[in-house]
N, C-alpha and C positions, 0 to 999 in steps of 0.2 A: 564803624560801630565797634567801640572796643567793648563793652559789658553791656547787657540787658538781660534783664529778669521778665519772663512775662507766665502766664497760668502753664505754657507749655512746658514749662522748665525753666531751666538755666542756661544760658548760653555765655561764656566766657572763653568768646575765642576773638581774634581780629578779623576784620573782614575785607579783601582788595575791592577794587573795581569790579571785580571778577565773581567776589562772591568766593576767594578761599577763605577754607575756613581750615582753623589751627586744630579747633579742642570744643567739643558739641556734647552733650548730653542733657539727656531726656526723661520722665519719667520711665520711662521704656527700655534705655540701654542707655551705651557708651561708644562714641565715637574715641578712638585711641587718638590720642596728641602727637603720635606719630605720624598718623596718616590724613592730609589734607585732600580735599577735593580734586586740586590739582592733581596730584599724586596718585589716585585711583584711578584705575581703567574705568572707560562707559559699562563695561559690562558689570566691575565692581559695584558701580554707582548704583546701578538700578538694581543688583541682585542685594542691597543695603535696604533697598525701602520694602520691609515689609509691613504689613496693612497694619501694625504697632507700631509705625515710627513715622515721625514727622508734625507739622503744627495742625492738622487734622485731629489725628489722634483717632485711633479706634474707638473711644467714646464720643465720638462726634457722630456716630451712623444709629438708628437715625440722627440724621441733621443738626444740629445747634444752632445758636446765633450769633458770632462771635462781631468784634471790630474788624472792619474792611481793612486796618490799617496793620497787620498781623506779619508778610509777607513783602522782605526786602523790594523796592520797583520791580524793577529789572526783572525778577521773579516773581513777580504777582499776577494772575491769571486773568481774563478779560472779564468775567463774571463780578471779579469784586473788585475790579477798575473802573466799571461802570456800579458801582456802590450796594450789590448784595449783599446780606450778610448771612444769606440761610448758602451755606455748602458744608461740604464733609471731603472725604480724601481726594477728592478729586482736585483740590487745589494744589495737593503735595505732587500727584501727578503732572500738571502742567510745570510746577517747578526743575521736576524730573528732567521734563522735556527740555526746559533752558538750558541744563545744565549739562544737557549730554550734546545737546547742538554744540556747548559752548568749549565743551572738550575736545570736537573731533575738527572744531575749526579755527580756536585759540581766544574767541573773544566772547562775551556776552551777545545772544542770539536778539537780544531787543534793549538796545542801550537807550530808553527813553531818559535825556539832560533838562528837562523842564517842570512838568508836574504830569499828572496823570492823565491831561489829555492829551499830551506829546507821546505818551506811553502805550497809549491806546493807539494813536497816530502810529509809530514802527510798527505795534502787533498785527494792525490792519493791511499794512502795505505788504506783508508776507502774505496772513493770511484770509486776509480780502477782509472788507466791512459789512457786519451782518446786517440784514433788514429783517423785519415781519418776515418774510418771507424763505429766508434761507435760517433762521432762529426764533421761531414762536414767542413773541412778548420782550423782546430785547430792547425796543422802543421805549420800555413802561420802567425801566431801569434810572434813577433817578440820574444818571450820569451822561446817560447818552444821550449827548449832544452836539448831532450831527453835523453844526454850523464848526465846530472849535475840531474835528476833525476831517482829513480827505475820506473820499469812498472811490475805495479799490476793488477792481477783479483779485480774486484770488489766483493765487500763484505757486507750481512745486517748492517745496522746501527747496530741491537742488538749485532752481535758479538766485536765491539767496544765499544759498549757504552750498557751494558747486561742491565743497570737501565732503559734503552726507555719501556722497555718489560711490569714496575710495573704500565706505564702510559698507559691505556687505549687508545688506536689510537694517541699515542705515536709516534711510530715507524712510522707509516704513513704517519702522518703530518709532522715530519722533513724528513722524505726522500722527501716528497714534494717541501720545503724548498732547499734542498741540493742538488739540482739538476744542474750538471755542468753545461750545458749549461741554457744557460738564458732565452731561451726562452721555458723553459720546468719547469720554477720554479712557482709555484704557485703562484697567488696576492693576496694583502692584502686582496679585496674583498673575492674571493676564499675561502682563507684560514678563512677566518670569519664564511663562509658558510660549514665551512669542519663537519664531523661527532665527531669530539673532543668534539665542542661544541653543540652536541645536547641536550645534558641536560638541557642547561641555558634556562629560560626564553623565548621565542619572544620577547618580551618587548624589551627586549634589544638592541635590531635592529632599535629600534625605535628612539634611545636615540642622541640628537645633538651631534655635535661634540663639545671634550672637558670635557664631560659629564661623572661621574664618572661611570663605570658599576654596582659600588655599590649602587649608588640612587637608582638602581631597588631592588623591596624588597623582600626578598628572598637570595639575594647574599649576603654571606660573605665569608672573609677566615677564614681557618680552617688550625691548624695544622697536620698532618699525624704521624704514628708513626715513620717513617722514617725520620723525620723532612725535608719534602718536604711542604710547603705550595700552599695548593690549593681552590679553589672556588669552597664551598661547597651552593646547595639549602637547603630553610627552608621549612620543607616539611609542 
C-alpha cells in the first residue's frame, strides 16, 4: 500500500510485509518520518498508542459503525474478521498486540496469505476457536463459518512465539493485547500501567501528549545481543 486516504486521516507512508511504516499521521498527531515501526522499541510502541490515536479514534466510544474493511489483514482483530462493525479502541489494541509479537520475534504474529478465513484460521490455531461457550454470540457473526476454518485448543503465546519468553512480562502483556474478545483486551491506559513497564521512570506519566519518552532523562535505547532494541535506564 503506497497512499490511502480514509476518514481516519491520511496515511502516506509505504507499507512491507511487516506492516513498517515510513510516515503516519492522524487527526490526532504526527508520527515523525524518521521513526518507523521497525525502529521503535516494544516499549516505545505501546507507550505511542494513547486512547487519541489510531483507526478507532476517541470518537468512536461510544461505539460507531464503521467498514470491517479499515485494518491492514495481518492486523485486523477476530471481531471484525468474523464481520462486525460495531467496535471502538479495542481494535487498535489487538493491532498493538501484532505488532509487539512481531517485534520481539521478527515476523508478523498471523501471516494470513489467502482471504479472511485463512486469517481467522492462524488467529485460531494460536489462540484456540471460540464457540457459544467460551465467547457469548460469536456463532451469530455473519463470518463464522466453522466448516472454512480448523477448531483449535488454545495454546500459550510462548509455544508460538518461544522469543515472548526472553521479554520480561512479555508473554503477559501481549496475551493481554490478544485477547479475542474485545471487551477483555486491555486499553492503552491499562496497558501503560502494566508491570512491563515498571522499570521506567514516573516521570514519564507525566510527559504531554506528543512528547518524546526520551526527553525524560535516563531513557535511552540500547541494542540487546539479540539484536532486539529496547529502553534501557541510566542508572
Amino acid at each position: 500500500m503506497s497512499s490511502e486516504r480514509t476518514e481516519y486521516g491520511q496515511m502516506s507512508s509505504e507499507r512491507t510485509e511487516y506492516g513498517q511504516m515510513s510516515s503516519e499521521r492522524t487527526e490526532y498527531g504526527q508520527m515523525s518520518s524518521e521513526k518507523r515501526v521497525d525502529q521503535m522499541s516494544s516499549k516505545e510502541l505501546v507507550w505511542s498508542m494513547s486512547p487519541k490515536e489510531g483507526l478507532a479514534r476517541a470518537k468512536s466510544v461510544p461505539s460507531r459503525t464503521y467498514s470491517h474493511e479499515v485494518v491492514t489483514l495481518w492486523y485486523r482483530p477476530p471481531d471484525v474478521l468474523l464481520g462486525s462493525t460495531n467496535y471502538s479502541t479495542s481494535l487498535d489494541m489487538w493491532g498493538v498486540g501484532c505488532i509487539f509479537v512481531e517485534m520481539i520475534t521478527g515476523k508478523a504474529a498471523f501471516q494470513g496469505m489467502k482471504d479472511t478465513m485463512d486469517q481467522l484460521d492462524k488467529i485460531f490455531r494460536v489462540i484456540g476457536t471460540p464457540t457459544d461457550d467460551t465467547w457469548d454470540g460469536v456463532t451469530q457473526f455473519p463470518n463464522y463459518k466453522p466448516q472454512k476454518f480448523g477448531h483449535y485448543p488454545p495454546q500459550p503465546l510462548s509455544a508460538a512465539f518461544p522469543r515472548i519468553t526472553e521479554i520480561s512480562q512479555g508473554e503477559n502483556l501481549a496475551h493481554s493485547f490478544l485477547q479475542l474478545q474485545p471487551r477483555l483486551r486491555i486499553s492503552a491506559n491499562e496497558a501503560l500501567r502494566h508491570v512491563y513497564f515498571d522499570e521506567l521512570p514516573p516521570k514519564i506519566y507525566d510527559l504531554p501528549e506528543q512528547v518524546s519518552i526520551y526527553t525524560v532523562s535516563g531513557c535511552k535505547l540500547s541494542p540487546e545481543p539479540n539484536n532486539q532494541t529496547v529502553i534501557k535506564i541510566k542508572q
